[in-house]
C-alpha positions as CSV (number, residue, x, y, z in Angstrom):
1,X,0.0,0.0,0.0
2,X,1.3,3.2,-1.3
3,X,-1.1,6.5,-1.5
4,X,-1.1,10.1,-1.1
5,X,-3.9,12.4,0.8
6,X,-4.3,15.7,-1.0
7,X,-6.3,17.2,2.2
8,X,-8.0,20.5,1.3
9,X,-4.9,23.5,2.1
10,X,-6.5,26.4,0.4
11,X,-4.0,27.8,-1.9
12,X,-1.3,25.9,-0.1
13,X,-0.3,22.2,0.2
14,X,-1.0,19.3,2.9
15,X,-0.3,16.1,1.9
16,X,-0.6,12.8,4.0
17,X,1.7,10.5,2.6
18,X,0.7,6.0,3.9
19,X,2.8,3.2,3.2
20,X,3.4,-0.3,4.3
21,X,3.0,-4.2,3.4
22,X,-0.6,-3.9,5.0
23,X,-3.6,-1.8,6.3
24,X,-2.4,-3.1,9.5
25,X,0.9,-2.2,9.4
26,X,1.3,1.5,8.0
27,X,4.0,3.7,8.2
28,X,3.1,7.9,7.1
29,X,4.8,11.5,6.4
30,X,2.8,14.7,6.6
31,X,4.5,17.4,3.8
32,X,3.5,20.9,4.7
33,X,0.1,22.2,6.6
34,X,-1.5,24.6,4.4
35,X,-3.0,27.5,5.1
36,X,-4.3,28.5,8.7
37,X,-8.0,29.1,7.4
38,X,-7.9,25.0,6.0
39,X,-6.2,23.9,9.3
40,X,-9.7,22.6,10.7
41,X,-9.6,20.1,8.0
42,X,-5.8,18.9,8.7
43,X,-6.8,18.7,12.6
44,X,-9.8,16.1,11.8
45,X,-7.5,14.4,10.0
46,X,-4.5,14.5,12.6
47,X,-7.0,13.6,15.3
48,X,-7.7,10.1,13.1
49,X,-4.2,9.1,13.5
50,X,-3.4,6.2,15.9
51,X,-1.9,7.2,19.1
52,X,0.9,5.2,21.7
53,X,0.6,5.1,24.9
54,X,1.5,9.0,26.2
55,X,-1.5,10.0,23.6
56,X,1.1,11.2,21.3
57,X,0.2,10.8,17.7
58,X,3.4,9.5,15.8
59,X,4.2,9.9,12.4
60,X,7.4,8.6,10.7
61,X,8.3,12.3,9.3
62,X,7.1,15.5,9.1
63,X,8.9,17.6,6.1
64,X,8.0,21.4,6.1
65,X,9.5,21.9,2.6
66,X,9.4,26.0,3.3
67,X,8.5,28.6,4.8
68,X,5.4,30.1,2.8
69,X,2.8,30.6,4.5
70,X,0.1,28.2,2.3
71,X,2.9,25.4,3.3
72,X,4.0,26.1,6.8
73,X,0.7,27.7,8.6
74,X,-1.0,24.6,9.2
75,X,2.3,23.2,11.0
76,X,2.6,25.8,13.5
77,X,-1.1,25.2,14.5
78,X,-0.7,21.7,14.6
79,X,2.4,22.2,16.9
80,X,0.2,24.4,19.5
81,X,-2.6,22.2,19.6
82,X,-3.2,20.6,22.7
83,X,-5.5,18.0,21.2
84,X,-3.4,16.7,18.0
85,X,-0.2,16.1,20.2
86,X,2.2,15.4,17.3
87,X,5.4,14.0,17.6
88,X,7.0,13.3,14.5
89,X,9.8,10.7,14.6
90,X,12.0,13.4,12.6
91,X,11.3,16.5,11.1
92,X,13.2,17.9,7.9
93,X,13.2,21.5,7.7
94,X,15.5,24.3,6.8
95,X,15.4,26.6,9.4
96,X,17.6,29.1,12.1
97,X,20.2,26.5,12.7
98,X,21.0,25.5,9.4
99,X,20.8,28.7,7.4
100,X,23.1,30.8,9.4
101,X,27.0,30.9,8.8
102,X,29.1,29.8,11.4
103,X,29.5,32.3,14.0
104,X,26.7,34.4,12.4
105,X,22.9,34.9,14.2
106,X,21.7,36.6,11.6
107,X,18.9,34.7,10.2
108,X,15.0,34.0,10.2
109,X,11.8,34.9,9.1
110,X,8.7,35.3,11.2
111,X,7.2,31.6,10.3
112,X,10.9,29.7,10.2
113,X,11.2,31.4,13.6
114,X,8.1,30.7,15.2
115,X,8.2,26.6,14.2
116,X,11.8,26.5,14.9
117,X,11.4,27.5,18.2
118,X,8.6,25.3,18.3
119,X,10.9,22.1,17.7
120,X,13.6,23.4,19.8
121,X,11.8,24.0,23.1
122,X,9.8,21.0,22.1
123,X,12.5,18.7,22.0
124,X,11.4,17.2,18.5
125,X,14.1,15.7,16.7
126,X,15.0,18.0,14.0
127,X,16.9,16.8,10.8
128,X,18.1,14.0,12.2
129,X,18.8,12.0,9.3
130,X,21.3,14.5,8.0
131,X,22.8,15.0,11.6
132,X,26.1,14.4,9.8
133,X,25.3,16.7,6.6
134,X,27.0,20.2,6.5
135,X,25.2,22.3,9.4
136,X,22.2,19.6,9.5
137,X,21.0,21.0,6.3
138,X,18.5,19.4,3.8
139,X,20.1,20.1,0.7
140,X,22.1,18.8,-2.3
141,X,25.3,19.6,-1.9
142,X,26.4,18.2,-5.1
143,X,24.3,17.9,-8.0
144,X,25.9,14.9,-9.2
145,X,25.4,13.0,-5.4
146,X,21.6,13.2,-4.4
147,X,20.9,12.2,-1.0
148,X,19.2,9.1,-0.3
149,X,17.3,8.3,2.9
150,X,15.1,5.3,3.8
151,X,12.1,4.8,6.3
152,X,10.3,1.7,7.0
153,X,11.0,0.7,3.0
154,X,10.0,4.1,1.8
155,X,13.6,5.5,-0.3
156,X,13.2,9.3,-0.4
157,X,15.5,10.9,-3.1
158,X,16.5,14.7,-2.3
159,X,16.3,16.9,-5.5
160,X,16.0,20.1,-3.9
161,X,17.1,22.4,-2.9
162,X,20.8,23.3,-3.5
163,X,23.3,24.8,-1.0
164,X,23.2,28.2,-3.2
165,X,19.5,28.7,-3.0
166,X,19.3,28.3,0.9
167,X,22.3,31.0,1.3
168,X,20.4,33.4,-0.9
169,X,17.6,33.2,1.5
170,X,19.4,33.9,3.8
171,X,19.8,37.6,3.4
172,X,16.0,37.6,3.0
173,X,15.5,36.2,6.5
174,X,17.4,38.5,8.5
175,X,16.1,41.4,6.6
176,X,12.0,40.6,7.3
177,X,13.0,39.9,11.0
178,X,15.2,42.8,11.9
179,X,12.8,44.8,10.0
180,X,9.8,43.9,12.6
181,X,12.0,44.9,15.2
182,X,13.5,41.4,16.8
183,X,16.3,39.3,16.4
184,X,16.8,36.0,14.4
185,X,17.1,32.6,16.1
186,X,15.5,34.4,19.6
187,X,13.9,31.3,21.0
188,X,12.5,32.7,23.5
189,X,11.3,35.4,22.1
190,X,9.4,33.5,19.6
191,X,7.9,31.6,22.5
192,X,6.5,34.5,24.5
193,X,4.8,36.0,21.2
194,X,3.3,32.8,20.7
195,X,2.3,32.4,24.5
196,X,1.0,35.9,24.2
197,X,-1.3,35.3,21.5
198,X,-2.6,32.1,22.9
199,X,-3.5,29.2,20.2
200,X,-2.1,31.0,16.8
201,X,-5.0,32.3,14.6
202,X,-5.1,32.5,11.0
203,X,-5.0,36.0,10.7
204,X,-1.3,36.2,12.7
205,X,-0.1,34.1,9.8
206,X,1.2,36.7,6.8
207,X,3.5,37.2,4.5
208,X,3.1,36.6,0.6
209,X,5.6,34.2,-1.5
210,X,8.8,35.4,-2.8
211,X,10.6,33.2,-5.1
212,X,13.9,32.7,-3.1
213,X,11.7,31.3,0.0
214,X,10.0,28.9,-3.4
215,X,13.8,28.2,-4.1
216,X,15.0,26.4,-0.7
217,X,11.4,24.3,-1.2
218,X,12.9,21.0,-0.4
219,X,11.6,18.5,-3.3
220,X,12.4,14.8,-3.3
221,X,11.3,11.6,-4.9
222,X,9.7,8.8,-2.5
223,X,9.8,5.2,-3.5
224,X,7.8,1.9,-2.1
225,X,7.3,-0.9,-3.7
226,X,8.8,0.1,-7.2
227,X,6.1,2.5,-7.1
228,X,7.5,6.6,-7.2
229,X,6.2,9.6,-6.1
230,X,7.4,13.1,-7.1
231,X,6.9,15.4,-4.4
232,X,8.1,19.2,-4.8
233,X,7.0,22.0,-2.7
234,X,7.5,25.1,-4.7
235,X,10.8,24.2,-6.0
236,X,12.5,25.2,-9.3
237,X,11.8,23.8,-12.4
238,X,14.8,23.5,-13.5
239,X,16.5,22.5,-10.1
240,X,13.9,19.4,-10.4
241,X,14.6,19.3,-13.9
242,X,18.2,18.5,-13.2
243,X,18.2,16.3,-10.6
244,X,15.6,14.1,-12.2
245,X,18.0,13.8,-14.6
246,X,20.8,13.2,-12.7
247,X,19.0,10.1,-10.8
248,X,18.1,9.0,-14.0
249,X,21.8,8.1,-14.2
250,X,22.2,7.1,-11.1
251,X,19.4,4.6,-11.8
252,X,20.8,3.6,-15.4
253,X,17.3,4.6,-16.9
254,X,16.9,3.9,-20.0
255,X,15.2,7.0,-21.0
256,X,13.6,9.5,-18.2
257,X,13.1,8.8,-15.4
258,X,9.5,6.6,-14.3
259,X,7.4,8.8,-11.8
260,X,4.0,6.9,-10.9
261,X,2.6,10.3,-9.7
262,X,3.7,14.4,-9.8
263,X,2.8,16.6,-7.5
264,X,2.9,19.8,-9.4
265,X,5.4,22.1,-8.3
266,X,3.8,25.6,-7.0
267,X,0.4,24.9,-7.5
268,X,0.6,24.2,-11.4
269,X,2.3,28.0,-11.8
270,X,3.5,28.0,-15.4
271,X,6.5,30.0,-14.0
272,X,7.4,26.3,-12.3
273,X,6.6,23.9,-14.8
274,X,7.8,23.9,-18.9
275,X,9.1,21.2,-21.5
276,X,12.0,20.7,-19.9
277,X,10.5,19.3,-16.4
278,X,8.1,17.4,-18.5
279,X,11.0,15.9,-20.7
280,X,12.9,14.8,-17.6
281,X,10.6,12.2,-16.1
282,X,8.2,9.7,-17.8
283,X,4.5,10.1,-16.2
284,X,1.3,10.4,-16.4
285,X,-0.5,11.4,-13.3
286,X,-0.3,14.8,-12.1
287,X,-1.6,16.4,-8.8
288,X,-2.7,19.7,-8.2
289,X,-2.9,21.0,-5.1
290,X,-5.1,24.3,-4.8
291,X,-8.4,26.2,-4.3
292,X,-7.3,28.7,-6.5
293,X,-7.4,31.5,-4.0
294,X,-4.8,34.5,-3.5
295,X,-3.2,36.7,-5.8
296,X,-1.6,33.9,-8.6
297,X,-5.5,32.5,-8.8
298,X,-3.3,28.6,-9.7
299,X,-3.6,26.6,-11.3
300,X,-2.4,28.2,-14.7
301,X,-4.7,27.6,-17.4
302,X,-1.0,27.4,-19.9
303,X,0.6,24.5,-17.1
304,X,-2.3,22.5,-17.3
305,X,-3.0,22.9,-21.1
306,X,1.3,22.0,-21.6
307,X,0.7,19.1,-19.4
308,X,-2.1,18.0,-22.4
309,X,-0.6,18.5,-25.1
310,X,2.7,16.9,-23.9
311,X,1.5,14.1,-22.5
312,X,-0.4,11.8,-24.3
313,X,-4.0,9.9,-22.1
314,X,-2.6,12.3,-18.8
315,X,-4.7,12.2,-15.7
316,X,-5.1,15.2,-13.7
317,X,-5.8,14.9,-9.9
318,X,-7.8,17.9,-8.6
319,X,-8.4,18.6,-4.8
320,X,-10.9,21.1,-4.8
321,X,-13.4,20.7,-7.4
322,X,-14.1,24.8,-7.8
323,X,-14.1,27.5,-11.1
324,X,-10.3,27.4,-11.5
325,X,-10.4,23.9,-11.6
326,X,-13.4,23.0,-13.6
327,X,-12.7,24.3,-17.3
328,X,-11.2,20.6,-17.3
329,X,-14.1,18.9,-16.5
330,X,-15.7,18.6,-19.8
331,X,-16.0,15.1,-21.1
332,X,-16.2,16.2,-24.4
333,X,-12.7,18.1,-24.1
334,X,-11.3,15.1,-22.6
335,X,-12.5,12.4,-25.2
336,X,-11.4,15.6,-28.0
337,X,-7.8,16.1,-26.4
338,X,-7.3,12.7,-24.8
339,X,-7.0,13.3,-20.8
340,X,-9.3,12.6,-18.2
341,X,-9.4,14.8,-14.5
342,X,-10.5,14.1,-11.4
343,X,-12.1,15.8,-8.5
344,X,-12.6,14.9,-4.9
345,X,-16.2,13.3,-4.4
346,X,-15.7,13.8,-0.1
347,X,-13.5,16.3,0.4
348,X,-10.3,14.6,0.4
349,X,-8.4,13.6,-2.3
350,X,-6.6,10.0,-2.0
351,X,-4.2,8.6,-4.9
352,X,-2.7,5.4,-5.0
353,X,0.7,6.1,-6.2
């Protein structure tokens, strides 16, 4: 058993990843949290999960892939509640800690800071399967050497992002912090705002995306069962373009490389996805993951309309079945242009990869 849970995230992503030989034996990853206005939809969810003995609901990994708002929001509320109790067995995320240069404090940004606090007072393991990487980072140091991890069976391949793109955010970080007046990496400060404020609200939750925070998205194939998952935050097309090319080396494919299912990367923006990503894997199930709300109103009509005429018989999986996602649904377009779509019929979108 291999699937993906596209819960509803607004504009942003939430994904519930299961795996495992059995429905009785099930291993998951949670990728991102959405936006704060969806989070009652990723708490009923959370609150489903199996629990051990403290009450604590464990899950195998938690990967915020950045620090967006419509990806991180969720987390931070998830984190504060009382009721969910999550304790992820790791948690990869790009924050304070890896970002700054040795013997420098001078990073953050108000969501980074807030959730890294949130792990560090917490005591959650953070990054621990690159505990010997360069500063704990998740990243791809070298292009031609992806990183490989494995849980319970699941192999995760690490396309992005690169070492470069995290210390261009850098600069970024310091900047929106210092600017509201604190200083990066303050723990406790970040703790006595949020103790202030009591549970977090949606509305505390700002800040629009800007491309370099969409750079340091940490992307990564997962693999079970000879079955393959592309999962990609906001990254770069052509950052996933080239690794996808590069593990298709690795892997001695004849051809691109197989991908059972593609989460699109930002939302199906066409300034994420062209030929070239297209060209460097071999599928035919893509994912999209948004309402269609805030200013970029995704998916683009042009990333959706390449995926079509690229791909011959593709299959588009919609989580919200709304006006930005409909102009897809006419069966007469799909018998005329050779693609079918689908649209959640409960609310929650499932795909067996």
């Amino acid at each position: 058993m291999f699937r993906v849970e596209a819960l509803p995230a607004g504009n942003g992503d939430a994904l519930l990843l299961e795996w495992g030989p059995s429905d009785a034996d099930v291993h998951r990853m949670l990728i991102d949290g959405g936006v704060g206005s969806s989070y009652p939809s990723l708490r009923a969810r959370l609150l489903q999960l199996p629990t051990n003995a403290r009450g604590d609901r464990l899950i195998d990994l938690l990967v915020i892939t950045h620090v967006d708002n419509d990806h991180i929001e969720g987390v931070i509320l998830a984190l504060t509640d009382p009721d969910v109790r999550l304790r992820p067995a790791d948690v990869w995320f790009n924050g304070w800690p890896q970002l700054r240069r040795p013997g420098s404090g001078d990073l953050g940004a108000k969501q980074g800071e807030w959730l890294g606090a949130l792990l560090e007072r917490g005591g959650l393991p953070w990054n621990k399967a690159f505990r010997r990487a360069d500063r704990q980072r998740v990243q791809v140091p070298d292009p031609k050497r992806l990183p490989r991890r494995k849980i319970a069976g699941l192999e995760l391949v690490l396309l992005s992002p690169t070492g470069t793109q995290l210390d261009v955010l850098r600069e970024d970080w310091n900047f929106a912090i210092r600017n509201a007046g604190g200083v990066p990496g303050n723990v406790d400060a970040a703790i006595k705002q949020l103790k202030a404020n009591g549970r977090l609200v949606p509305e505390m939750l700002g800040g629009a995306d800007d491309s370099k925070t969409n750079a340091s998205s940490i992307a990564f194939t997962a693999t079970y069962d000879k079955r393959r998952a592309l999962l990609t935050g906001d990254a770069f097309r052509d950052t996933v373009a080239s690794s996808l090319r590069q593990l298709a080396k690795d892997e001695k494919s004849e051809g691109p490389i197989p991908i059972n299912l593609f989460k699109l990367c930002h939302h199906g923006s066409i300034r994420n996805i062209d030929g070239s990503l297209l060209a460097a894997m071999k599928c035919s199930h893509f994912l999209v993951c948004t309402d269609g709300s805030g200013r970029s109103k995704h998916p683009n009509a042009a990333t959706i309309n390449l995926i079509i005429d690229t791909v011959k018989g593709a299959e588009l999986i919609f989580n919200y079945r709304l006006p930005t996602t409909s102009p897809w649904s006419r069966t007469s377009d799909q018998k005329a242009r050779d693609y079918t779509a689908v649209y959640p019929k409960s609310g929650v979108t499932i795909v067996d990869v």
